[in-house]
PASE-422033 format. One record per atom (N, C-alpha, C): x, y, z. Coordinates in steps of 0.1 Angstrom, whole numbers, plus 5000, padded with zeros to 4 digits. Last residue first. Layout:
// residues N
XYZ;...
This chain:
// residues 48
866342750810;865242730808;864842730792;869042840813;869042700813;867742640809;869343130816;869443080804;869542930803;867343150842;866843210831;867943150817;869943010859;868542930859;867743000848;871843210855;871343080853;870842960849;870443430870;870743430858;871043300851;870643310895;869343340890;869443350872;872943240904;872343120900;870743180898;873843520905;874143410891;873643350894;872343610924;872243680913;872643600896;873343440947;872443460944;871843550929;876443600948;875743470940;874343410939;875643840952;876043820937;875743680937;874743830975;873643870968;873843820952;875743490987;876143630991;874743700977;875043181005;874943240996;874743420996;877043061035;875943111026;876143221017;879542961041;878742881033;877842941026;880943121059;879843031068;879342931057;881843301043;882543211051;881743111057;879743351017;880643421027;881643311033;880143350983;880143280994;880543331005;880643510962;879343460959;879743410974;883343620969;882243740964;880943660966;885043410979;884043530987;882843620983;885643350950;884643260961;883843310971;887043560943;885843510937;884543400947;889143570960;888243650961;887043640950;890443320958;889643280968;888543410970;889543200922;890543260930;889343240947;889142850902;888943010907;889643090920;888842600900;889842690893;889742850895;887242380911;886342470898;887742610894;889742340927;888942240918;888242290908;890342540942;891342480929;890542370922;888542610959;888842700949;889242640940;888642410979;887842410973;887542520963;891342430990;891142330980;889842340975;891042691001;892242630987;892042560981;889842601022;888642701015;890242701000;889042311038;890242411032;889942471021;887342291069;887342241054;888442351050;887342211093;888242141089;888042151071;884742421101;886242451100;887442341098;882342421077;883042331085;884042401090;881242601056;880642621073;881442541082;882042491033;882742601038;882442631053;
């Protein structure tokens, strides 16, 4: 997502999700937002 030849559509439609879901866990730049940091904590507690 930090690229600007990347196409923030196509990388929704693959895992099937909308692009305000993407934003929620991803800013624009790529980095990780609080919520998604919050799921891959949660996660990581039921993968253990």
């Amino acid at each position: 997502m930090g690229k600007p030849e990347t196409k923030v559509a196509d990388l929704c439609s693959e895992p099937g999700i909308t692009l305000q879901t993407l934003y929620r866990f991803v800013d624009p730049n790529g980095e990780r937002r609080k919520d998604g940091a919050r799921l891959l904590q949660r996660r990581a507690q039921v993968l253990k």
